[in-house]
C-alpha positions in Angstrom: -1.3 44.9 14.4 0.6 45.3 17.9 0.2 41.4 18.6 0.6 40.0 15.3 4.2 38.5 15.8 3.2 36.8 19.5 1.8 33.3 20.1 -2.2 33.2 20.8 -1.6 32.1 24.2 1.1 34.6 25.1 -0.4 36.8 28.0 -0.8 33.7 29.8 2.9 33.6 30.3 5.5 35.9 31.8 8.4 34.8 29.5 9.2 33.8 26.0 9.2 30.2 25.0 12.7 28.6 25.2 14.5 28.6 21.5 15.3 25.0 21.6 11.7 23.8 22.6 10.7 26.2 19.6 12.8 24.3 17.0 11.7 20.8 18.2 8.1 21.9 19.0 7.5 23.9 15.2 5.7 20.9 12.9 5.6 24.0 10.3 8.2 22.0 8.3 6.1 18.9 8.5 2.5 19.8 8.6 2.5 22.5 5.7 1.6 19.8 3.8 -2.0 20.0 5.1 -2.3 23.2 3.8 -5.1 22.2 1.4 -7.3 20.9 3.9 -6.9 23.1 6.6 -8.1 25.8 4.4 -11.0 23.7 2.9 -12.2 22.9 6.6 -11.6 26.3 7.8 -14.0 27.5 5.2 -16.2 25.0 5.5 -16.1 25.5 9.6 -16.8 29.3 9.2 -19.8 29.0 6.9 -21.4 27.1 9.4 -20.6 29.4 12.2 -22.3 31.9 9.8 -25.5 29.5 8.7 -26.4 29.2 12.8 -25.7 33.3 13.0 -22.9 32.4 15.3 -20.9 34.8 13.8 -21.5 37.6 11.4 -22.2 36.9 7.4 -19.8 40.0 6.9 -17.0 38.8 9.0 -18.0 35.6 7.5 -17.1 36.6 3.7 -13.7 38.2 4.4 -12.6 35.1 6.5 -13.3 33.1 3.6 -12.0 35.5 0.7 -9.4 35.8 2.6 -8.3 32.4 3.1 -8.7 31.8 -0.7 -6.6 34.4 -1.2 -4.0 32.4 0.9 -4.6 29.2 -0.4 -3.9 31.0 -3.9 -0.4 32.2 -2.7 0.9 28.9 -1.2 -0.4 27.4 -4.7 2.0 29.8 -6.8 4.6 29.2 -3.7 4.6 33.0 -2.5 3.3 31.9 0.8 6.4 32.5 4.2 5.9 30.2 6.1 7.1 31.1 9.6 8.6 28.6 12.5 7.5 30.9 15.5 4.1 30.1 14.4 4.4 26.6 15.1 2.0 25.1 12.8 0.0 25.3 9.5 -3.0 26.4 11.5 -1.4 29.1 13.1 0.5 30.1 10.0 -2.5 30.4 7.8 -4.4 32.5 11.1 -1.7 35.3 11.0 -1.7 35.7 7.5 -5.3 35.9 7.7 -4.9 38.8 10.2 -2.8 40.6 7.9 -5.1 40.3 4.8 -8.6 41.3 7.0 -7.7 42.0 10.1 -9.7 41.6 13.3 -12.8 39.9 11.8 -9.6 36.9 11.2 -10.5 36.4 15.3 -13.9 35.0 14.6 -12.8 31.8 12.5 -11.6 30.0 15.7 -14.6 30.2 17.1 -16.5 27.4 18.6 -13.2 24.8 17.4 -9.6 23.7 19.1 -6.3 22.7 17.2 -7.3 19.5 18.5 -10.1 19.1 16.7 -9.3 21.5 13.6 -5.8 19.0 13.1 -7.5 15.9 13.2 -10.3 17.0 10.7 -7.4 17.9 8.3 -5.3 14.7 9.1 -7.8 12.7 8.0 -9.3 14.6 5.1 -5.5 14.3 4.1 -5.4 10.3 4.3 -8.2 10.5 2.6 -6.6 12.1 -0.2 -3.7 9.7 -0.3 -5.5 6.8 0.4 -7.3 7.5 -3.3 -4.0 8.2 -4.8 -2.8 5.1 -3.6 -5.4 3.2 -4.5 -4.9 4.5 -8.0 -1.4 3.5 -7.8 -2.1 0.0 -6.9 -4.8 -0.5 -9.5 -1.8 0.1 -12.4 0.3 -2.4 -10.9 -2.1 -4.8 -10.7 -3.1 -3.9 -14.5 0.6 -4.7 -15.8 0.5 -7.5 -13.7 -2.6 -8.4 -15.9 -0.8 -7.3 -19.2 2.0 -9.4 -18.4 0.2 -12.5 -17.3 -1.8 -12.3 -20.4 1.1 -13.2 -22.7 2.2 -15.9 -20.7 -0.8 -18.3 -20.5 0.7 -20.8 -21.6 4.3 -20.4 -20.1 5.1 -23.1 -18.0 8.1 -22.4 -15.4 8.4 -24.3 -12.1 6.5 -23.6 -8.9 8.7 -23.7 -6.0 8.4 -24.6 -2.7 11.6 -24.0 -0.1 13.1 -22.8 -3.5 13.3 -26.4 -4.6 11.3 -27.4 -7.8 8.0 -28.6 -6.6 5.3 -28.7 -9.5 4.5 -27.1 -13.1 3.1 -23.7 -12.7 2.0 -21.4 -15.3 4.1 -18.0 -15.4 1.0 -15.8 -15.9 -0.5 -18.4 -12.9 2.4 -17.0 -10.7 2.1 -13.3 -11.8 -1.7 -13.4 -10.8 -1.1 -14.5 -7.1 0.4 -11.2 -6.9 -2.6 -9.8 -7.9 -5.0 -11.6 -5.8 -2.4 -10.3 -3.0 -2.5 -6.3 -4.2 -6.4 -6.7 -4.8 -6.1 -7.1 -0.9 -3.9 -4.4 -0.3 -6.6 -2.4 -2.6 -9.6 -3.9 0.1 -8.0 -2.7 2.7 -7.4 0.9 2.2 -10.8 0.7 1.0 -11.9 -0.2 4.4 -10.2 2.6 5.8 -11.8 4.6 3.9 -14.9 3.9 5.1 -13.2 3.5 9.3 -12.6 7.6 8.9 -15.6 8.5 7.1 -16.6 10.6 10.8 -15.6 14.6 11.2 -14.6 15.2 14.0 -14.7 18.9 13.7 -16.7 20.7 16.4 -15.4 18.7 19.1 -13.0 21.1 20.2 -10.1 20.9 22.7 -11.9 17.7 24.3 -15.7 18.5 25.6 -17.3 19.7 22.6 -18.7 23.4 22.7 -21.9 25.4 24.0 -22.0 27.2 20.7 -25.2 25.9 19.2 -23.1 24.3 16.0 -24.3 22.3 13.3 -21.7 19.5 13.2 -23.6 17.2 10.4 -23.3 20.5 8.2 -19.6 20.7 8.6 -19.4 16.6 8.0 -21.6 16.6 4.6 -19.9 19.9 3.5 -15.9 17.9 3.7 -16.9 14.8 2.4 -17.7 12.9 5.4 -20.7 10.7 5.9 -21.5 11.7 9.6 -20.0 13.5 12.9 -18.2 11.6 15.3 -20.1 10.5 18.4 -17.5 11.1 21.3 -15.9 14.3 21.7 -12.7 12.4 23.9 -12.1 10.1 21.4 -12.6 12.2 18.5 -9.4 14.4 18.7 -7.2 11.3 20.8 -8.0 8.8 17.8 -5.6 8.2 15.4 -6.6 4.9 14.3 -7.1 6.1 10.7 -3.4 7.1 10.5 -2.4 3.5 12.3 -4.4 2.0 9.5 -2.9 3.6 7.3 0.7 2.9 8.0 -0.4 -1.1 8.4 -1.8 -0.9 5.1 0.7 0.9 3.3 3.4 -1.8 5.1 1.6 -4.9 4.2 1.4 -3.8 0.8 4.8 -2.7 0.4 5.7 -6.2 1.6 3.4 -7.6 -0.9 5.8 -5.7 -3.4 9.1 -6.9 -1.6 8.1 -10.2 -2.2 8.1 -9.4 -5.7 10.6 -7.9 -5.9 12.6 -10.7 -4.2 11.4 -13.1 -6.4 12.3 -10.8 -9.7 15.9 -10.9 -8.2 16.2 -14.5 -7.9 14.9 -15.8 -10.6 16.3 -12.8 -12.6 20.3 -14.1 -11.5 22.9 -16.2 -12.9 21.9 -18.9 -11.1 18.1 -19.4 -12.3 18.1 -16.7 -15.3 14.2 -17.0 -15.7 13.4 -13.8 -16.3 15.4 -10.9 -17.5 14.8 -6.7 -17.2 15.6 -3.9 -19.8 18.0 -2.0 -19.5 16.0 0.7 -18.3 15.5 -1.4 -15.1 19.2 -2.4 -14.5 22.6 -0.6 -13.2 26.3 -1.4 -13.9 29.0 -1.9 -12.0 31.9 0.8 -11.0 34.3 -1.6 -11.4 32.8 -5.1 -13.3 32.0 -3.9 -16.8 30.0 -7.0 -17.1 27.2 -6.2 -14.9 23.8 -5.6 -15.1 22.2 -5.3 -11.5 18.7 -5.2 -10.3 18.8 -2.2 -8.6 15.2 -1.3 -9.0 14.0 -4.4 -7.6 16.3 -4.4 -4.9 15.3 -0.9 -3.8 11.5 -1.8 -3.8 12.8 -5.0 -1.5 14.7 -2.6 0.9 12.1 0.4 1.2 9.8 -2.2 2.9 12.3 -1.5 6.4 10.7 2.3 6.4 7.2 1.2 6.3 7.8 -0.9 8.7 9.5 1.5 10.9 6.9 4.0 10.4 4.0 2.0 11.8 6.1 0.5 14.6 6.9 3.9 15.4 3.2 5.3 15.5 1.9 2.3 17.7 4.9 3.3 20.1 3.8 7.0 20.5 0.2 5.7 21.2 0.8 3.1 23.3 1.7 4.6 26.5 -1.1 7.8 26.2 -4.1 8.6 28.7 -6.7 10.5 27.1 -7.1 12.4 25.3 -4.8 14.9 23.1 -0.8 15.8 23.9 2.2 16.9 21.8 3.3 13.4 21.4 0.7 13.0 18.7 2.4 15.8 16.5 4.6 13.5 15.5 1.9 11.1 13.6 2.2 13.3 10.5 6.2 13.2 9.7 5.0 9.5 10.1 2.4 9.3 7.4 3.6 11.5 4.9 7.2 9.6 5.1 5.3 6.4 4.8 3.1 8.0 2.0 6.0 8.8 0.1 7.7 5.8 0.4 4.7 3.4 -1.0 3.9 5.5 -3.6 7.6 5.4 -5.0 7.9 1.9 -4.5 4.5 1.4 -6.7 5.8 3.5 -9.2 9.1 1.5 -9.1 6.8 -1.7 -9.1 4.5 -0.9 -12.2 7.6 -0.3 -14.7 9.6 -3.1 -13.1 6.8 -5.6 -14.1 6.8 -3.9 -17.5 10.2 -4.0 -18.2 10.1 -8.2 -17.2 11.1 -11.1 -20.1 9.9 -14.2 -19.7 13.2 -16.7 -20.7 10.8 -19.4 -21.6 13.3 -22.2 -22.9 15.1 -22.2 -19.2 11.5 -22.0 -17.5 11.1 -25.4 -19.7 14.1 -26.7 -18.6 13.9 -25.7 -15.1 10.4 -27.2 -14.9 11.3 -30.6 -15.7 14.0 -31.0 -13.6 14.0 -32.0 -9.9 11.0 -34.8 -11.2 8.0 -32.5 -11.2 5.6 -34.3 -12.2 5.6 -37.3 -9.7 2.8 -36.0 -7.9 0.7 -36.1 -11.1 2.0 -40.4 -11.5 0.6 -40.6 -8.0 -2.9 -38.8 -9.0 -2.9 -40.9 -12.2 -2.7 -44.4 -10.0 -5.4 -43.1 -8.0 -8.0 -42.1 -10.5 -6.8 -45.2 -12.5 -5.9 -48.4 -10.7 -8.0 -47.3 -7.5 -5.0 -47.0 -5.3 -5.3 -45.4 -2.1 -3.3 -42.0 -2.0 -0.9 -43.0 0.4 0.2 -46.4 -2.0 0.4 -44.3 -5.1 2.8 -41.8 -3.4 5.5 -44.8 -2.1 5.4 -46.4 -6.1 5.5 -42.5 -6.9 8.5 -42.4 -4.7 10.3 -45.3 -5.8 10.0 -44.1 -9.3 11.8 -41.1 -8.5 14.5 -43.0 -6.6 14.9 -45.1 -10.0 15.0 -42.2 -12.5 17.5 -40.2 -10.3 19.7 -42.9 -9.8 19.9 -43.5 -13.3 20.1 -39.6 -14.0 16.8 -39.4 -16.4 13.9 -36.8 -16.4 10.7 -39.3 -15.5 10.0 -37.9 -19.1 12.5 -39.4 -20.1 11.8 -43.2 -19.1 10.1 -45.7 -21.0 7.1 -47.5 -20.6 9.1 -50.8 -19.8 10.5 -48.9 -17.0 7.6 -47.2 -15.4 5.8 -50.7 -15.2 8.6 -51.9 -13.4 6.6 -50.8 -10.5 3.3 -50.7 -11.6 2.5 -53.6 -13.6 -1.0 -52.7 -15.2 0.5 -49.6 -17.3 -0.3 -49.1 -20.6 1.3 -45.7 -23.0 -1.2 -43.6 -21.6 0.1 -43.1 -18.2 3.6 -41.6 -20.1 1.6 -38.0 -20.7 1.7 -37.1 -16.9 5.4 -36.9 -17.5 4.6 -34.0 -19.8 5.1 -30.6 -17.8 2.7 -28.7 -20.1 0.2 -31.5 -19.4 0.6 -31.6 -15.7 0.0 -27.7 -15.6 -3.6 -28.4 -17.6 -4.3 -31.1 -15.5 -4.9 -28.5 -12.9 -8.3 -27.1 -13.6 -9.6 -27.0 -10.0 -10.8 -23.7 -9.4 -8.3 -21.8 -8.7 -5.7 -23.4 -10.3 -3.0 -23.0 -12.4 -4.6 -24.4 -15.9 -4.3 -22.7 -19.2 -8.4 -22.5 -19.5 -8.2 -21.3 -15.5 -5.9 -19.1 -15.9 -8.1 -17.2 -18.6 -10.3 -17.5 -17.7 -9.1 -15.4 -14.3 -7.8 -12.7 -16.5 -11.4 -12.0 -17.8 -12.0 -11.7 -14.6 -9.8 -9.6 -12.9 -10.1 -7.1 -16.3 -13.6 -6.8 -15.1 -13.4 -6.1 -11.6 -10.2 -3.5 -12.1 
């Protein structure tokens, strides 16, 4: 073909388009990644212009033989891909024009980029949304794993990282859960926020080709057409979504991951990794770092900076479509990336964790614990208000710390120093393991709760 190394648009202009404008203009490097689904809704796009005898069924068939044929080439990675082509669309156009020739002019028929790279952007998130809720759903089933042998492993709940009350372990692994089954709700949601084609809207105004635009939607997946033509190829609220999503869940897993490290050092040593999970030192032969962890607490910055960066581009645009919107894409697919490696990170770094569950013991009963549970026992016992059980509560405290004992640790005698009508009884709220069963409101952090929780969970994942 005469034409087939020039831009579609080129006899509209006199001269060539400048070379640097070219190299920052080509998204080839970045958008080949939609490969997939721009040859999925091209065929899908052509069928229907052959269904409302738009075009004809002939043409029709080579289009879509030959974009199989294309789609089979970039599969076995014999595919060129071509910078003065700009884009995947127009890639996967020229090379269409090679295999079949002219009848390749009828599969643009009746659509814009605008609306074609849309269409694919969000069949893409689509995709990745699944993956990634696949991803999710295995870290939340080691978190299940590893709760479920630590029932009945008390460690301390913390509060402005001082020692607040008893907690179970598996109690503490589980709020992490609750958080990811979130994270799992709300790419869900987006799911069902992008469920509209917008393919047949075309540059802006929709088209006077008689198209069926509910064929096209059923066809890719999608449970209806979009309503406004404007809005269809200027939204990218499903990739914004996408981007919050992915950073509130990697957050979720910094969190995590900051906890891991802290209790993990020399200065708590509550949990511990193997070795699979750790890195040495270049210089201390001693070490063993939590790299892993650390790495799944740092990649949190990129999402971040990926969604800040899309609201940015969008901010500041009229309607409807401009070239500022090309880069959404590097946007998503770095973001993309980057959750789905810190998930992977995440589901063997849970694996891989120890529960030290003499120094969780320890640690639990010191920094008085359980003085909240004395308080609770005056209340439901002697018929003290609250605020009176707290100040004896108190002054207990005061008395054990000033003579360096655990409250487990003091006697009856002692206790009724200021509370009179004691009897032995009141001794076993000192217990840590008997303050965490205590705790059988629902939702709390109880052995039989806690359970009872895991039955749950199994059964929703």
């Amino acid at each position: 073909m005469k034409n087939k190394n020039k831009t579609v648009w080129s006899n509209r202009f006199k001269s060539k388009t400048s070379q640097s404008f070219q190299k920052i203009g080509s998204s080839i490097h970045i958008d080949k990644r939609l490969y997939e689904q721009d040859i999925a809704a091209s065929i899908v796009h052509t069928q229907m212009l052959s269904k409302q005898k738009i075009i004809k069924s002939e043409d029709a068939n080579k289009i879509i033989n030959g974009l199989k044929k294309i789609k089979v080439k970039i599969d076995k990675g014999n595919f060129e891909f071509k910078e003065k082509f700009e884009d995947i669309h127009l890639n996967i156009e020229k090379a269409l024009f090679d295999i079949i020739g002219p009848s390749a002019g009828y599969m643009h028929t009746a659509r814009s980029r605008n609306d074609q790279v849309v269409t694919d952007f969000k069949l893409w998130i689509k995709d990745a949304s699944k993956e990634i809720l696949k991803d999710i759903s295995l870290v939340m089933k080691n978190l299940l794993k590893k709760a479920e042998k630590n029932t009945d492993t008390v460690m301390p709940g913390l509060t402005h990282l001082k020692n607040a009350q008893p907690i179970s372990f598996a109690h503490y692994l589980l709020s992490y859960f609750e958080m990811l089954k979130r994270d799992k709700k709300r790419f869900e949601n987006n799911l069902n926020l992008l469920d509209e084609c917008p393919l047949g809207s075309a540059a802006l105004s929709g088209t006077s080709y008689k198209i069926d635009r509910t064929y096209t939607a059923k066809k890719l997946g999608f449970k209806k057409p979009t309503d406004n033509s404007i809005d269809s190829v200027s939204d990218r609220d499903f990739a914004i979504d996408f981007l919050y999503a992915s950073a509130v869940c990697a957050m979720h897993l910094s969190r995590l991951a900051e906890d891991f490290i802290i209790y993990n050092s020399d200065a708590f040593k509550l949990i511990s990794f193997k070795d699979s999970m750790l890195t040495g030192s270049s210089i201390m032969p001693q070490k063993k770092n939590p790299d892993p962890a650390e790495l799944i607490r740092g990649k949190v910055g990129i999402n971040y900076g990926k969604l800040n960066a899309i609201l940015t581009i969008m901010k500041g645009l009229p309607m409807s479509y401009f070239k500022d919107m090309q880069d959404d894409k590097e946007l998503v697919f770095s973001g993309f990336d980057t959750l789905k490696d810190t998930l992977t990170m995440s589901a063997e770094l849970i694996n891989s964790v120890y529960a030290n569950k003499s120094n969780m013991l320890f640690m639990a009963n010191q920094g008085h614990t359980t003085a909240t549970d004395f308080a609770d026992y005056l209340v439901k016992n002697k018929n003290l208000s609250f605020r009176e059980s707290y100040s004896i509560s108190a002054k207990l405290v005061n008395f054990a710390e000033k003579n360096e004992k655990l409250l487990s640790e003091l006697s009856l005698e002692e206790v009724k120093k200021f509370y009179k009508n004691l009897d032995k009884s009141v001794l076993k709220v000192f217990d840590v393991k008997n303050s965490m069963n205590m705790k059988k409101s629902h939702g709390g952090t109880s052995i039989i709760n806690v359970k009872s929780m895991i039955k749950k969970y199994k059964k929703e994942i």
